[in-house]
Steps between C-alpha positions, in 0.01 A plus 500: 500500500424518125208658380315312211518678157120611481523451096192268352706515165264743332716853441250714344556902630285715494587848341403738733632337794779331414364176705470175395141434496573115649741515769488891561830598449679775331756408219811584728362294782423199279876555353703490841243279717815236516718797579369654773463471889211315646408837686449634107335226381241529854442834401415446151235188638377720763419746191333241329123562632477848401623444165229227423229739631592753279589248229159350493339838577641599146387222392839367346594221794564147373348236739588150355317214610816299555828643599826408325569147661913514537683243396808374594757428259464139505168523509500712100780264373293219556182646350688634207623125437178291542336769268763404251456142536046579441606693187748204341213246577246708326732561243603102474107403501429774218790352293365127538182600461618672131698221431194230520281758290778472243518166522116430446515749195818266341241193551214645333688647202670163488181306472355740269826446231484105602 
């Protein structure tokens, strides 16, 4: 059984612990989750608890409102591409929009010389 990585995609440590003040994890363990056995990686959840308590007792926890949502490959590719496609619309509508602003200001000027 594989244990879910417990990362929310923040990766802020704190100093004097060495923990990640999001997910509760020490450098190392953050660095060889996908390494190690799923006995490790139960151990380091089960360790999770106390670590937040003492995180948020120091006052240095991070407790996001919404956790990192993961997506799949797919899932980013396609994102990536429709949010190209908004930005050359945008862009496309900006240019027509300068090029009938041009073209008013060539009318005008040409009925002022005419």
């Amino acid at each position: 059984m594989k244990l879910d990585n417990p990362c929310i995609g923040v990766c802020k440590f704190d100093a004097a612990t060495g923990m990640c003040k999001a997910c509760f994890r020490t450098r190392d363990e953050r660095k060889t989750w996908k390494s190690v056995s799923d006995d490790s990686r139960a151990e380091i959840i089960a360790l999770r608890p106390e670590r937040e308590r003492a995180l948020i007792a120091a006052g240095v926890a991070i407790t996001p409102s919404k956790p990192k949502k993961d997506k799949k490959k797919g899932e980013k590719k396609r994102d990536k591409k429709e949010s190209k496609k908004k930005d050359k619309k945008s862009k496309q509508k900006a240019d027509e929009t300068k090029m009938k602003k041009k073209e008013k200001k060539e009318k005008k000027s040409k009925k002022a010389k005419g």
